[in-house]
Each structure stands twice: as structure tokens, then as C-alpha cells.
N, C-alpha and C positions, 0 to 999 in steps of 0.2 A: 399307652401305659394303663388308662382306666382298664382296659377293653382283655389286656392281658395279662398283667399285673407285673409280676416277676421284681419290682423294685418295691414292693410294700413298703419297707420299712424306711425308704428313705425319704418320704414327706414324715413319716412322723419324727425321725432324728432331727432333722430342719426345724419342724415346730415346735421342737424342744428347747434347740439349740440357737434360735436366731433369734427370738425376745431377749436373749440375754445379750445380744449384741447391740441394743438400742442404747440412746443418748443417754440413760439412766443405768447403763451397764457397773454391776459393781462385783467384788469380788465372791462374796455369800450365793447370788443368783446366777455366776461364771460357773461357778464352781458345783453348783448345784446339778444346774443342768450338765454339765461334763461326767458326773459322779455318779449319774444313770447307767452309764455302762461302762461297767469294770474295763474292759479291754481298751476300750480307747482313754481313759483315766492315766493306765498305766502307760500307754503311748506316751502322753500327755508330757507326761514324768518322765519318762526316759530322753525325749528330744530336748526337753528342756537340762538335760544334764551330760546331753550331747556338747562335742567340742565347739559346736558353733557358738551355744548356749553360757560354756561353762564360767567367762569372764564376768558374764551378767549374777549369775549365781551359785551353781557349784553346790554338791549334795544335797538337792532339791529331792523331797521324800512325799512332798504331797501338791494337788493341783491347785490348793487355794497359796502355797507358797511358790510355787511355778508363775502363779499371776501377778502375786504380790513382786515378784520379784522382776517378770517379764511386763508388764500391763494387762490389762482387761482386752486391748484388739489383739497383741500378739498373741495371745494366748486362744483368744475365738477364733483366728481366721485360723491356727494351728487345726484348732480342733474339728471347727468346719471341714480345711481340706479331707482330715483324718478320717472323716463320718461317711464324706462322699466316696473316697475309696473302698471303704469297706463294705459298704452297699454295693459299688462297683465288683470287690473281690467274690462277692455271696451270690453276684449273678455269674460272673465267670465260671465257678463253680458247678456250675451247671447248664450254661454251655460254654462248651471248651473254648469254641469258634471267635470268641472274644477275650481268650486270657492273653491272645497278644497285642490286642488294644489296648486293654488294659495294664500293659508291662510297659507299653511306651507312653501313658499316659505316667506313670509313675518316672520312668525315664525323665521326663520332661520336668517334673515337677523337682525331683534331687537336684536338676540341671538349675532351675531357678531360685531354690532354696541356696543352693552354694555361692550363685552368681553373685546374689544382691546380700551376699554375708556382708559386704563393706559399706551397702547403701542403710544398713540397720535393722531391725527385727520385727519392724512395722511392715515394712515396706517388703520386706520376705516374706511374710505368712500372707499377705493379702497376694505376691506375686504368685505365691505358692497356689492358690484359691482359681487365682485369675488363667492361669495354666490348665489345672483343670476341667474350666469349663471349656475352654479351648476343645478341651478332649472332649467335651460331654454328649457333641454331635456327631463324635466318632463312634461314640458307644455306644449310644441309643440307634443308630442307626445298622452299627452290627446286628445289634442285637434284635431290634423290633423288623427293620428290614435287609434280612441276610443276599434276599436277591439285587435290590437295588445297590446294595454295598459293590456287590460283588461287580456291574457294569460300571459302577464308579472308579472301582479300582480299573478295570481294565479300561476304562478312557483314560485316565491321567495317567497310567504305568505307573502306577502307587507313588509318585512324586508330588509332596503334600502341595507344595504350590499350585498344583494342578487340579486339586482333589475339588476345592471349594468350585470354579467354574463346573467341573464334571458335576457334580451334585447338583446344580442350578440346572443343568441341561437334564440329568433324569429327574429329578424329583420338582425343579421349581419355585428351588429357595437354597441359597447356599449353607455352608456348613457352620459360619458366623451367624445369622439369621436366626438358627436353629436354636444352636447356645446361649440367642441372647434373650430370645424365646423363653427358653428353657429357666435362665437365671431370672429372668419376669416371674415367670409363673413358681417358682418355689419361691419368689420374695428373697431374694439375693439383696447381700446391700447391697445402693446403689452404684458406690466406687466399681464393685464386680461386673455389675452390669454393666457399666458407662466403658470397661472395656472391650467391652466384645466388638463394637466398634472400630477395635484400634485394631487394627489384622495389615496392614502395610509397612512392609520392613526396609527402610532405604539406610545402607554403607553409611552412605554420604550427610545423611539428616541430623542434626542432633533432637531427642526428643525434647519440647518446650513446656507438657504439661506433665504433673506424676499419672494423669490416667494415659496419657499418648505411651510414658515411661514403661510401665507395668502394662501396658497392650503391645510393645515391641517387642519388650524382654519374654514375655508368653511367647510370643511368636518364634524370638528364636531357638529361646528354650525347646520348643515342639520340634522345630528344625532340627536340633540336635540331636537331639531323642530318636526321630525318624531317621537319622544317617547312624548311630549307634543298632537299630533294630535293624536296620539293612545290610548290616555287616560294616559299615565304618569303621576306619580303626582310628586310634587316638590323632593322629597328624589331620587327619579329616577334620575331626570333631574342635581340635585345635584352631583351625585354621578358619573353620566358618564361624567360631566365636571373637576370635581374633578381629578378621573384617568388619566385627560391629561394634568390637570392644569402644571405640575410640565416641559412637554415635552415643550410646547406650552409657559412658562415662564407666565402662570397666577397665580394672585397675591388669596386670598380666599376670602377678601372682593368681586373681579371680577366675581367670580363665583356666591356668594349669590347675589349681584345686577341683575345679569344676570336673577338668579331664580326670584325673584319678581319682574322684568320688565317683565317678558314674564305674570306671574300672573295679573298685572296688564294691562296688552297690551289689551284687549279688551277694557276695561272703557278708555283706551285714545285714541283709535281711534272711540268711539260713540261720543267722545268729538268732533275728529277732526271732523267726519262726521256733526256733527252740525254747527262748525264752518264756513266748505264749503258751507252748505245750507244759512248760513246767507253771507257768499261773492254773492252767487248767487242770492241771494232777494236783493243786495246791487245797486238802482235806482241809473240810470247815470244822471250825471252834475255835476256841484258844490256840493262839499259832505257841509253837515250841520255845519261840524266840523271843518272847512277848517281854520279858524286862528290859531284853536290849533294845527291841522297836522303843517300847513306853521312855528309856533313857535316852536313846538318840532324838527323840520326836517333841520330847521336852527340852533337849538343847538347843535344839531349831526354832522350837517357839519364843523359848527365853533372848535367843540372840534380835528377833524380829519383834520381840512384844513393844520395844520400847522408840519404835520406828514407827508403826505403825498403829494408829488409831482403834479403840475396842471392837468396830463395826467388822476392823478387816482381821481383828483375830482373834472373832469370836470363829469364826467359817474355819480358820485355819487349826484352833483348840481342836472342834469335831472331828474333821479331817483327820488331824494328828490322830487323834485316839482309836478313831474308825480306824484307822491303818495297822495301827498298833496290836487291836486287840482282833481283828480281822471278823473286825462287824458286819453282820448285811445291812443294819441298819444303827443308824446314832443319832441321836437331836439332841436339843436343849431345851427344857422347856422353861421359862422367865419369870419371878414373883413382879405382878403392878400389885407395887404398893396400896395404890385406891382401891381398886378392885377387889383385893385382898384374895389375888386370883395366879395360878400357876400357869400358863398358857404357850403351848412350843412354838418355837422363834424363827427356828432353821434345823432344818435336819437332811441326811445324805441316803442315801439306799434305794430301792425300787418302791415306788410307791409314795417315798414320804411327803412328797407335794402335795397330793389329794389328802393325804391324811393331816398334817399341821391341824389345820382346824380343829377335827374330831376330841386334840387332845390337850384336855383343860381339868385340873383342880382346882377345888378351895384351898387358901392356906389353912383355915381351922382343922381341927385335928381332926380324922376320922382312923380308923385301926386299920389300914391298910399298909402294903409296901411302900409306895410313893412319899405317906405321909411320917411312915419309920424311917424314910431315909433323911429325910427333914431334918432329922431331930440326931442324925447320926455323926460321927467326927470322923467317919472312913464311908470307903466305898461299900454299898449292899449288894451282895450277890446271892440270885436265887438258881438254884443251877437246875431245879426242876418246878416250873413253876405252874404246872397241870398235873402236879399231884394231891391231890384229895385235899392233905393238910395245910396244904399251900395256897390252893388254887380261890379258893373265899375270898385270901387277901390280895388277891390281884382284882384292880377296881374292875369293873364292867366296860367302862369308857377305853381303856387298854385292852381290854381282850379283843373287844368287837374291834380295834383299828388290827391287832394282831392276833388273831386265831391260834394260829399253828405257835407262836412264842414256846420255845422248850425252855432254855436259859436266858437270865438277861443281867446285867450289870448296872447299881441307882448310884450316879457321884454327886452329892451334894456341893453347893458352890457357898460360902458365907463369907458374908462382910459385918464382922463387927459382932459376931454372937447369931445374926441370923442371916437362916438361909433364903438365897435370894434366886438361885437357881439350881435345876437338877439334870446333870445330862445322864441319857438312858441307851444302853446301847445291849443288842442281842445278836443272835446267831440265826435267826428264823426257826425254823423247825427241828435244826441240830441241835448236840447238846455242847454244853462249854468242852468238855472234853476233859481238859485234863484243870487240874483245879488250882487255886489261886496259891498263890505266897505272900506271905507278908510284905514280902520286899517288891512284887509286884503290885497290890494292892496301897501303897506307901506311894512308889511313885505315879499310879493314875490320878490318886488323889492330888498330888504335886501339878501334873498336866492340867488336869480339869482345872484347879486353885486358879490357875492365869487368867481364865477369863476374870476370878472376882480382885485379880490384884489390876488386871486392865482397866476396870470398874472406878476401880478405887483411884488409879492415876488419872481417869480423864476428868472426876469431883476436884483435885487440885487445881489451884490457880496458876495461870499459863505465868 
């Protein structure tokens, strides 16, 4: 991989995305790192409002209320799996030779995502994960060695059971080995790792451990997946889920849903692929829709504000608004009182990690935007903010995090007369587009207010 590259991006999505999977995982830093890329965000958000999903939450609009509502691992190993395939998808793309690996590696994974609907949504996204990697020795080895695959498949007669010894006879090391190899060196949690291990599937066993559990049900998952890619038809597919249901503690509704998700798995991913086409034809600025997103996204928050604690809905406030007003970038920046200092807290878009720091004011007054918004009882919109008459009062410390800024939007947050925080949210180098109403500029102010009424409830005594 050093040597040839072709998967660039998928050490750096992993080192985005697996610090926030640590013992100290919370929703602000989930969220954060998932919000890096639009496309798998909005994955994020749709699975989670999938029927699998929908009991748990139901008209989930953004991914810090996806976690809120699913947890911090469901929601990582979701997005984990989500990151690997799409690096996966982006080499397929370019060579062909591997987009049917890659179809039955996805095969496998709907098979596992469905199977363990009844074992819980912990235990599915990390199955989901654990599957996977299963595949990941199938891919990397299409892919990087197209010749040795190809003796591989002709000693086993493509029968996966077969494939792992064939692999140990040409290459040296079986196809388990490889992946677990492989989940070593990108820093896999350890649960992932511990089951590449688990690769023996006996009728007869029940599994005793959840890594034995989630190393069998991979396995048969892949099985499945491998008789649907070879033309199996449902009675097949049935049948060899069946013989393990009883090991594996599946229920038999689990298994028929199994079988007619995987039937229907093509018509819902021509779905999904349309619906990506339409994110991408989706013109930046002010979206059209913007007081119904700003109304629906502030009923969402008001329903959850009072559930969950200021930390987890300050990320969800951003979110919401980011969504709403279809920002490339949004934060918050915080007043310390001591300090007597504005300084940003968390924020969502490309880039805003490195920058947090860069952005800091005084509270005393100076004559700029940041600090008129201070002092203001609505939202401040600059909808051209590098022009001549404008551009002085945009501080220095903001232009240099954001060069290109065209339009941007300042919501002041106050508690009590004063203000305590300002969320700032822009377009990059577009312009807002089409311009504000009262009625939309009313209720952002409402959205934003949450965080300082959040504020205000965690100061009362329990």
C-alpha cells in the first residue's frame, strides 16, 4: 500500500475517526469527527432513521442527535464501517476487477446488520465492522495482488471455505492473518481485532463469548453473501442461515428478514445512489427551505434539550443550525468570565479542528462585527463581507482562519442581559444567496437561545 498507494485516504478517515472512539468518547468529538465528510454524515442520518433504527428514534435530522439517541459506539462502529467502504468504493472505481469483491463484502455486511437486529444496535454496528474486515483480505489482495488472487481462486474453486488454506499455500499466510494484520496496523479497536481469530463456524456449537459470537456470525454472514454472489437463490440463502440460527441464538423471523433485505438490497441502494446525486446537485448558500429546516431543527432540540445535559446539546444546537442554514462551517465561540475572553469551544466543517484555537476575542469593546454582535438582540448578517466598507470590520484573527469568507451569519447567546456566547456560521466562499426574513432570522435566534436556556437549567439545583 505504501509502495502503491491507491487507498490514500483511508488512514487518514481512521485517524480522524478512531480517537473519537476512545474510553473518553463523547458526543461533541463523535460528531465532530463524522461532520468531516458531508456524505458519510448524511449516511449516518439516514441509517439511523432506517426501519431498523426507527423505534430507537425516528426523524433523526442530525448526527449529534443520531448518537444522542443511538450511543457514542453505535453510532462509531456505524460510521467506521461506512468510511471503510467508501475508500473501498473509490478503489473499485478504478479498478473494475474488484467491484465484485467489493459487492459481496457489502452483501455480507446488510446480512449482519439485519441478523443481529434482535441481538441490539451495539452488537450490529461492531458486527457490521467485524464483517468487514473479514473482507479486507479479500480486497487488498484483489487488488494489490491480482495474479496471486487469481491462483487462489482457481485452487479453492472460489468456495470461501477453501479460499483461506489456498491463500496460505500461495502466498504464506492465510486470509484471517492478513485482516487481522491489517486491523493491527490501522489501530482497530481491540473487540475488532480479537475477532479475526474467530473464523471457525460449527452447526453444532453454541457461541460462549460476544468476541467467539461476532467472529461466527461474520463468518456466516460472508458465507451468505458468497452463495447470493454465486447465484444462490433465497432457499439456499435460507437454509444455511437456518443450520446456524439455533448456534448463533437467531430468532427465524431474523433469518427471513435477512433473506428479503439482501433481495431487496439492490433497489435500495439505486435509491441511495440517487439520493447522493441529489446532495451533490444540492447549490450552496441559503437553502430555499431554511425556516422549515430552522423550525423543524428547533423542535428537535427543544424535545431533547431537557434530557440531556448542556455538553451533549451544545454539539447538537451547531449541528442543528449547520444543517439548517446549509453552512460549510459553524462553531461557537464561549465568554470565561475570568478571562474576560471569547474563545471557540466546538465547531463542524473542513478544517474547524486546526482552527478552534486561532479563534479568540476580548470581551471589551472594539468596533468590529464579532463585537456589534455582542451588543445585538438578533442575529448579524454580513452577506458581503470583503467589501471595502465592510471588510476593516471583520477582525484580522477571522480572516486569516477564513480567507475566502463571502457571507457569514453572528447569533449572539445571553443570559441575563449579557452575552455569553456567539455562534458564527458561513458559506465559504459562496454567497448567502438569497437573503434573510424576519421570520427566519426570529427563529435562528430561538435555535441558538437553547444553548443559553441549557446554561441556565444546569446553574439550578438538582
Amino acid at each position: 500500500m505504501q509502495q502503491q498507494g491507491d487507498f490514500p485516504t483511508l488512514q487518514v478517515s481512521l485517524d480522524n475517526l478512531l480517537p473519537a472512539l476512545g474510553a473518553d468518547a463523547n458526543v461533541g468529538t463523535l460528531a465532530e469527527s463524522v461532520l468531516t465528510d458531508f456524505s458519510l454524515a448524511q449516511k449516518v442520518i439516514r441509517l439511523a432513521n432506517s426501519a431498523m433504527y426507527a423505534p430507537f428514534g425516528g426523524g433523526v435530522t442530525t448526527v449529534s442527535r443520531a448518537i444522542m439517541v443511538l450511543g457514542v459506539d453505535a453510532v462509531g462502529h456505524l460510521a467506521l464501517g461506512l468510511q471503510l467502504l467508501d475508500n473501498f468504493a473509490g478503489a473499485a472505481a478504478r479498478r473494475p476487477d474488484t467491484a465484485q469483491e467489493l459487492e459481496r463484502a457489502i452483501l455480507a455486511g446488510e446480512f449482519a446488520r439485519t441478523l443481529s437486529a434482535s441481538q441490539g444496535i451495539n452488537q450490529g454496528e461492531e458486527l457490521v465492522v467485524c464483517t468487514l474486515m473479514h473482507h479486507l483480505s479479500r480486497l487488498l489482495l484483489v487488488f494489490y495482488y491480482p495474479e496471486e488472487w487469481a491462483r487462489i481462486q482457481a485452487m479453492s474453486g472460489g468456495v470461501s471455505e477453501s479460499e483461506s488454506m489456498a491463500c496460505h499455500h500461495v502466498l504464506g499466510v492465510t486470509l484471517e492473518e492478513i485482516a487481522r494484520a491489517a486491523a493491527q496496523k490501522w489501530r482497530m479497536p481491540p473487540l475488532i481485532t480479537a475477532t479475526m481469530t474467530q473464523n471457525a463456524t460449527d452447526a453444532e456449537t453454541v457461541s460462549r463469548s460476544h468476541t467467539n459470537w461476532l467472529g461466527a456470525m461474520a463468518e456466516v454472514s460472508a458465507q451468505a453473501a458468497a452463495l447470493v454472489t454465486r447465484g444462490g437463490d433465497a432457499d439456499e440463502v435460507a437454509e444455511l442461515l437456518g443450520r446456524h440460527a439455533e448456534a448463533l441464538g437467531l430468532q427465524e423471523q431474523a433469518v427471513e428478514a435477512a433473506r428479503l433485505k439482501v433481495e431487496n438490497l439492490r433497489e435500495a441502494r439505486h435509491e441511495d445512489e440517487a439520493a447522493a446525486e441529489v446532495e451533490r446537485r444540492h447549490a450552496p448558500g441559503k437553502p430555499l427551505d431554511a425556516h422549515c429546516r430552522l423550525l423543524r431543527n428547533l423542535k428537535e432540540v427543544q424535545a431533547a434539550a431537557t434530557d440531556h445535559p448542556v455538553s451533549e446539546l451544545v454539539p447538537l444546537v451547531i449541528e442543528s443550525t449547520m444543517g439548517a442554514m446549509n453552512f460549510t462551517h459553524c462553531f461557537l465561540m464561549l465568554l470565561n468570565p475570568q478571562a474576560k475572553r471569547f474563545s471557540a469551544r466546538i465547531g463542524f466543517g473542513p478544517g474547524m479542528r486546526e482552527r478552534l484555537a486561532c479563534l479568540s476575542f476580548e470581551e471589551g469593546f472594539v468596533p468590529d462585527v464579532f463585537h456589534f454582535a455582542t451588543t445585538a438582540q438578533r442575529p448579524t448578517h454580513l452577506e458581503d463581507s470583503q467589501r471595502p466598507e465592510i471588510a476593516h470590520r471583520v477582525p484580522r484573527w477571522y480572516r486569516e482562519a477564513f480567507p475566502d469568507t463571502k457571507s457569514l451569519v453572528l447569533v449572539p447567546v445571553f443570559i441575563k442581559n449579557r452575552c455569553v456566547a456567539v455562534v458564527c456560521g458561513d458559506w465559504g466562499s459562496a454567497a448567502c444567496g438569497i437573503p434573510f426574513t424576519g421570520e427566519e432570522l426570529a427563529t435562528l435566534y430561538d435555535l441558538v437561545g437553547e444553548i443559553g436556556r441549557g446554561f441556565q437549567r444546569s446553574q439550578q439545583p438538582a
